[in-house]
Every structure is written in C-alpha cells, then in structure tokens.
C-alpha positions in Angstrom: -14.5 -0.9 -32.8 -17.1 0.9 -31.5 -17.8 -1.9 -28.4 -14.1 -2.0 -27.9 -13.7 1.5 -26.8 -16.7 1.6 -24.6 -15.3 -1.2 -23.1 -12.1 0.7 -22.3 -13.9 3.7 -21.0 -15.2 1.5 -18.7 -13.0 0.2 -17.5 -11.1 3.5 -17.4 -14.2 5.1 -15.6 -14.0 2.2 -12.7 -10.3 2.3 -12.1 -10.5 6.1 -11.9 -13.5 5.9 -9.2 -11.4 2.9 -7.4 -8.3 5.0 -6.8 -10.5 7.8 -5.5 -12.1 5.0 -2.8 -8.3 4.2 -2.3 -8.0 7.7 -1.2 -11.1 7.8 0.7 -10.8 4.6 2.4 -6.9 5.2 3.9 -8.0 8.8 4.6 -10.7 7.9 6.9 -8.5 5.0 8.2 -6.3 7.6 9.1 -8.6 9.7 10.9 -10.3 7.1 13.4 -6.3 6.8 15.1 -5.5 9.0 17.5 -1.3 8.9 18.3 -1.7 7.5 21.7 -4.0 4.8 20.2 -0.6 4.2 17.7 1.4 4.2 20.5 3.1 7.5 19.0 4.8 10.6 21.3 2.6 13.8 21.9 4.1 16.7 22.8 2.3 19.5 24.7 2.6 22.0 21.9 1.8 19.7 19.2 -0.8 21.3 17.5 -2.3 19.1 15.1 -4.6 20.5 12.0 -5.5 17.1 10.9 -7.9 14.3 12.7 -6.1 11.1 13.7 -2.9 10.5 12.2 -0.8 12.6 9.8 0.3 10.8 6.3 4.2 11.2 7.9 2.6 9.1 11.1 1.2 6.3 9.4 3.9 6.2 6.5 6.6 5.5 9.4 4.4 2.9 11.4 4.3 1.1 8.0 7.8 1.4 7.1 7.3 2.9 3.8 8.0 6.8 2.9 5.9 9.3 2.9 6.2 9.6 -0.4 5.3 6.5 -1.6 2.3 6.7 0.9 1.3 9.2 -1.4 1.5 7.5 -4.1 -1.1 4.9 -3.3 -3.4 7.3 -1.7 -3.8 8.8 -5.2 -4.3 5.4 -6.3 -0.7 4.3 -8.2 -1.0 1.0 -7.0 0.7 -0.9 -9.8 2.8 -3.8 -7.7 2.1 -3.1 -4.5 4.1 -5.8 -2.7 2.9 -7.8 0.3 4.9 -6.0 2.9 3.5 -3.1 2.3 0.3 -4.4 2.6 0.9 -6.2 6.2 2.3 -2.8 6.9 -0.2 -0.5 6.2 -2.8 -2.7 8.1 -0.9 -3.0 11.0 -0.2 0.9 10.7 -3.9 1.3 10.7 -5.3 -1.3 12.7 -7.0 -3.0 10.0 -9.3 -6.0 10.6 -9.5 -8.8 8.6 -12.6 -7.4 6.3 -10.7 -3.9 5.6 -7.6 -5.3 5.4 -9.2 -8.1 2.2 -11.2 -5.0 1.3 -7.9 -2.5 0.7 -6.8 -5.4 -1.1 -9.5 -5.6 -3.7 -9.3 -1.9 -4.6 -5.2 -2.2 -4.7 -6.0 -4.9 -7.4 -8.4 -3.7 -9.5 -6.5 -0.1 -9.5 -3.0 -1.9 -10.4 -4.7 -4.1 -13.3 -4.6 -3.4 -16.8 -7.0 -6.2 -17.2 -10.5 -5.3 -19.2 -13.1 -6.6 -17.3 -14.9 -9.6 -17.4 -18.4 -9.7 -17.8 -21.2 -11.3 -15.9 -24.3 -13.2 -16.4 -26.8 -11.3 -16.7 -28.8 -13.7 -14.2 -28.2 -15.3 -11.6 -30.1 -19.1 -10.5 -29.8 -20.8 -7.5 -29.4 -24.9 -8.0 -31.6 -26.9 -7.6 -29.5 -29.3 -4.9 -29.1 -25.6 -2.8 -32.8 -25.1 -3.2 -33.7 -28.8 -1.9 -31.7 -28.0 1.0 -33.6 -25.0 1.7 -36.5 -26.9 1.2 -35.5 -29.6 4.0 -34.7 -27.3 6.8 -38.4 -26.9 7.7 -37.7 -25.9 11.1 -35.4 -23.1 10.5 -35.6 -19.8 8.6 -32.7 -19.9 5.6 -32.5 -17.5 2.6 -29.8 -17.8 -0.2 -28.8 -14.1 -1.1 -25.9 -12.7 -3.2 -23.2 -9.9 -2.7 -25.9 -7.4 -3.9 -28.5 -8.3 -1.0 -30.9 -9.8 -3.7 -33.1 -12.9 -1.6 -32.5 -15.6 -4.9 -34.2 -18.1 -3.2 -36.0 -19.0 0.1 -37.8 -21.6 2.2 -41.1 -21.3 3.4 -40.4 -19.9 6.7 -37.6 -18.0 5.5 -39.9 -16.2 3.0 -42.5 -16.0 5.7 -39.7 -14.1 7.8 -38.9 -11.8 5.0 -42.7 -11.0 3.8 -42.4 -7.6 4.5 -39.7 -7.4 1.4 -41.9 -8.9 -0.6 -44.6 -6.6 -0.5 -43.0 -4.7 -3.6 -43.2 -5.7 -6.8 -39.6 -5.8 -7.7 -37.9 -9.0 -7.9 -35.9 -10.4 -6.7 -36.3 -9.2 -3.0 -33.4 -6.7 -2.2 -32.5 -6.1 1.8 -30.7 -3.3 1.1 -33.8 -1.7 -0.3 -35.9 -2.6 1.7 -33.4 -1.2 4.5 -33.0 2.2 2.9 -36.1 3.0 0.6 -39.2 1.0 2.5 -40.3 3.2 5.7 -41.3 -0.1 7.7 -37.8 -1.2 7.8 -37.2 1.0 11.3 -40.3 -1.2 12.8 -38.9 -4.1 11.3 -35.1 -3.7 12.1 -35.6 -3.0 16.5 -31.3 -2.1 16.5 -32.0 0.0 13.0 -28.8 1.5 13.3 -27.1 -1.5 13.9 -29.1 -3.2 10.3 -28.1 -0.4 8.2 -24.4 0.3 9.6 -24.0 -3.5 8.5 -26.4 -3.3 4.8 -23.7 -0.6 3.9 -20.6 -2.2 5.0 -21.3 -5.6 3.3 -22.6 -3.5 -0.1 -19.2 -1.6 0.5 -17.3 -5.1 0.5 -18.6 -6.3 -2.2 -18.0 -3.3 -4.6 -14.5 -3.7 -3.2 -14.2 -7.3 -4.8 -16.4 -6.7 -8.3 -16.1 -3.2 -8.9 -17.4 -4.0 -12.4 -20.9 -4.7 -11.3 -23.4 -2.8 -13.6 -26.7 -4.2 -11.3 -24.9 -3.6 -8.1 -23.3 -0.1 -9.3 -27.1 0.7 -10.1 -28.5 -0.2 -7.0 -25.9 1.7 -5.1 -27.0 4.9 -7.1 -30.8 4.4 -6.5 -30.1 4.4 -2.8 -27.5 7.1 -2.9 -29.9 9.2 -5.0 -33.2 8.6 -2.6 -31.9 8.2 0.6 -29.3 10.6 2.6 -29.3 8.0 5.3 -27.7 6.1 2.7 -24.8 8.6 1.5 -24.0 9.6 5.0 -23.4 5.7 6.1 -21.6 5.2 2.6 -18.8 8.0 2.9 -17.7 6.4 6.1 -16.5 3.6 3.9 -16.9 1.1 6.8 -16.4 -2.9 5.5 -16.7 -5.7 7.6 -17.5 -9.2 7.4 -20.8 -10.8 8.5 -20.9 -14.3 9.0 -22.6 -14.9 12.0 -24.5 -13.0 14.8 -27.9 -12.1 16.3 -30.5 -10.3 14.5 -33.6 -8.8 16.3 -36.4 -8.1 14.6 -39.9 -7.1 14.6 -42.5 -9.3 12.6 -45.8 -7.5 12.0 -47.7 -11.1 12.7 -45.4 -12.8 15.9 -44.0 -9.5 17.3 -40.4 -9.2 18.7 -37.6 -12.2 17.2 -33.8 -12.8 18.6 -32.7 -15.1 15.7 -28.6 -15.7 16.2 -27.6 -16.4 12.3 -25.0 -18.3 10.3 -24.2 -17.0 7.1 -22.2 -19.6 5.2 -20.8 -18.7 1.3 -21.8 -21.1 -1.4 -18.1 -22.5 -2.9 -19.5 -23.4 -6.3 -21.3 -20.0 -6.4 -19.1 -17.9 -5.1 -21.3 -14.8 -5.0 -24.1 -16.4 -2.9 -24.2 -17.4 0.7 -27.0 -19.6 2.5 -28.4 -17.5 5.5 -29.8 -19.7 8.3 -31.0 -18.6 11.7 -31.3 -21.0 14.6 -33.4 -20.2 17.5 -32.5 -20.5 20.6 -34.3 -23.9 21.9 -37.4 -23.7 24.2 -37.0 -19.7 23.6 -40.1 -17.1 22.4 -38.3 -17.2 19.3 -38.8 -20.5 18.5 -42.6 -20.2 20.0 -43.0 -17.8 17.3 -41.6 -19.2 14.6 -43.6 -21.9 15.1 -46.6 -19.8 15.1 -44.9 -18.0 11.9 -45.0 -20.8 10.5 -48.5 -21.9 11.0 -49.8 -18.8 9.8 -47.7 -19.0 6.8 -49.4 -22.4 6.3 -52.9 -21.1 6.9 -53.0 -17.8 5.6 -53.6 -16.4 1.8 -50.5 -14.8 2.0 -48.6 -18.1 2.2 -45.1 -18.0 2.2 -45.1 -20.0 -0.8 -46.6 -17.1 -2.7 -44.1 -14.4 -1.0 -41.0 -17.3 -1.6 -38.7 -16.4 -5.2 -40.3 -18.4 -7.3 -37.4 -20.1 -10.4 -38.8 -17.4 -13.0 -38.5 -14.5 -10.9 -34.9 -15.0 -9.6 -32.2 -12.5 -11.3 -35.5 -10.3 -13.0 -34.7 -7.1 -13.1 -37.1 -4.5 -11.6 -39.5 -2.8 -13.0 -37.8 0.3 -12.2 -34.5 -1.1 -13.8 -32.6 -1.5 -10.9 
C-alpha cells in the first residue's frame, strides 16, 4: 500500500512539474513573435506591456479562444485534439522538434496513466557494438537520450578521451559540457555545443518525463552550473541529427567532423553517432594521426572505450 501511493505521488509530482513546462514552453513561444513577424496589424498607439504576442494574439491565429488557450497554458490538457495542435504551431511557428516536443508534455499532462518503469541499465548489443567495431576509419559513439557514451569504437573513444578522464561511468557529454572546465577548449563554437546539450536534454525530458537518472542529472547540473539554468529556462528543443562539429583535441589540435546521428529502432532510446571526415581534409590527416596515437600510446583508446561492465553504472556520486 505503502509503494502504491509513492507511486501516485509520483506520478502526481511529474504531471504537476509538466503542466508548469507547458506554461513555460508556450510562454516563451509567445514571446520570441513579434506581430509583424505574425503578420498581425500595429497600430501607432499600441502600447504593448507584454514581449511578443499577447495570449488574445496567438489564441486567434490558432482558432481557439482565449479561454481555452488558458486552459492549456495552465496545463488542462486532457483531449487536446489535433487541430488544436496544428494550430497552435502554426500560431507559433513551431518547428518540427518543438512542435513533437509540445506534444509529449500535452500527453503526459492529459494521462491518467501511472508510469512505467525502466531498467535500471541499459546495454548496447553486441551486433551494434560489432558495427562499431568495423568502422575502423571513422569515429562512432552509441549514446542515449541522457548523453551517456554506452559504447564506442576505438577512435571514437580516442575522440572522446577527454570525458573519460573522470571516473564516473558511463561517459556523460552533458557533464562534461557543463561541469568539466576543458569543455570551452574542447568545444571551439562553445556556445553553439551547449545551446544544443540543453535543447536535446530538454527533448528528451519532454518524451520520458519519468526518468529518475535523467531527472537527477538535470539537477546536478542545474545545482552546479548557472550556465546551465540560464540555457535551460529558455526551454529551447530541437532535433539533432546531422551537422558539423568543431572541436579541439588536446593531441591533433583543431577537428571539422560533419556528423550523422542515426536512432537505434530496436533501442529506441539510443542513437549511433558517426562522423565522416571530409576526404583528403586535415581532419582526416588527424584522425589518422588520432588514431595512431591511440594505437601507440598507454592511454589507448581501448582503455578510455566503455567497457560491457561499465555501461549503465551509476556514478560514484549517484548521478
């Protein structure tokens, strides 16, 4: 009996802190419009005390009342049809990751549902891990919604050894990111790497809001880095599948590594990360040298790589 109620405060807990990122999310959603950018009248005199558009504003561009508008800003989001959903992004210029990410808070806040519990640990499979192992020529990480590096080939890890210099396991980027001060050298558009680490932690606590690691690890960094809180109250989302990363290796110096991220079906919470050098580039000069010093050196990238025992540990500061 005792379970069963902590279960529901739970679950009572989450939904409440959902509807207050409903709130959140549509209230800065509002305030990044101007009219003119809505296409809206403004009138000389209009004096305006709010930033972007007013609740009235985006409640007509959505065809809904204001009312009702209301309504789901507090977080009553019990059958929220579709409509209204294709209306309020349109209304506020949603892309396709804020639009899925409104979604995921709508659905957890309008479930009754208890939530369902996860594995406590989580393995990469061998077949994904054989794969990693094949692409010798070509950094590729496997990592989860939480940022966690499960698993790694041996240039990938030899990419990545700076997050391996902790002891925690398994590797997080979003602590390293936040928490680990070589991250500015490491990260050359800094801004650019943490901007994105927050808007792909802010995703995924969208879809699995019931995610005890990943709640923690969001309130380690919210609690030791004001970097971190400041990006985080913007509630920026977005999706991250593919792009140019340019980083700063301590051993082979500057790297322009375009990347593919590409999500694991059978896992569904774990993406392969590969990045393909440009051919005949410095990059791939590099990696090649990367690689030989990963090969040669007592700080192989076999020691640095997950190993099957360490994958899903938790730290040794509980995170």
């Amino acid at each position: 009996m005792i379970e069963r109620d902590e279960g529901r405060a739970v679950h009572r807990d989450v939904r409440g802190d959902v509807r207050a990122q409903i709130r959140e999310f549509l209230s800065t959603r509002r305030a990044r419009i101007t009219p003119e950018q809505a296409g809206l009248p403004v009138y000389g005199g209009d004096r305006r005390r709010v930033p972007g558009l007013r609740r009235s504003e985006v409640a007509t561009l959505a065809g809904i009342s204001p009312e009702y508008l209301t309504k789901l800003e507090r977080g009553n989001a019990t059958g929220v049809s579709e409509s209204v959903i294709e209306g309020l992004a349109s209304a506020l210029q949603l892309d396709d990751a804020e639009r899925a990410h409104l979604e995921d808070l709508l659905r957890t806040a309008g479930s009754s549902r208890p939530p369902r519990r996860r594995p406590a640990r989580q393995r990469v499979r061998p077949t994904i891990q054989r794969i990693l192992d094949t692409m010798s020529g070509a950094p590729a990480l496997v990592l989860n919604g939480r940022l966690d590096i499960l698993a790694a080939n041996g240039l990938g890890a030899a990419l990545y050894a700076p997050m391996y210099t902790g002891a925690a396991r398994p590797a997080n980027t979003a602590r390293f990111v936040f928490l680990d001060p070589h991250a500015t050298e490491f990260f050359r558009d800094y801004d650019r790497a943490a901007n994105d680490t927050v808007a792909l932690l802010r995703a995924e606590a969208g879809r699995d809001p019931y995610d005890r690691d990943l709640s923690d690890l969001i309130g380690q960094l919210s609690t030791r880095s004001d970097d971190f809180r400041r990006r985080w109250a913007a509630h920026n989302v977005r999706i991250h599948t593919s792009g140019v990363k340019l980083l700063h290796h301590p051993i082979v110096g500057d790297l322009d590594l375009p990347f593919e991220s590409v999500p694991l079906p059978a896992d569904p919470t774990q993406s392969l990360l590969i990045y393909t050098p440009e051919p005949r580039s410095p990059t791939l000069d590099a990696l090649h040298l990367l690689a030989s010093w990963a090969a040669s050196s007592d700080n192989t990238a076999s020691s640095a790589s997950p190993r099957a025992s360490d994958r899903g540990m938790p730290s040794p500061d509980g995170d």
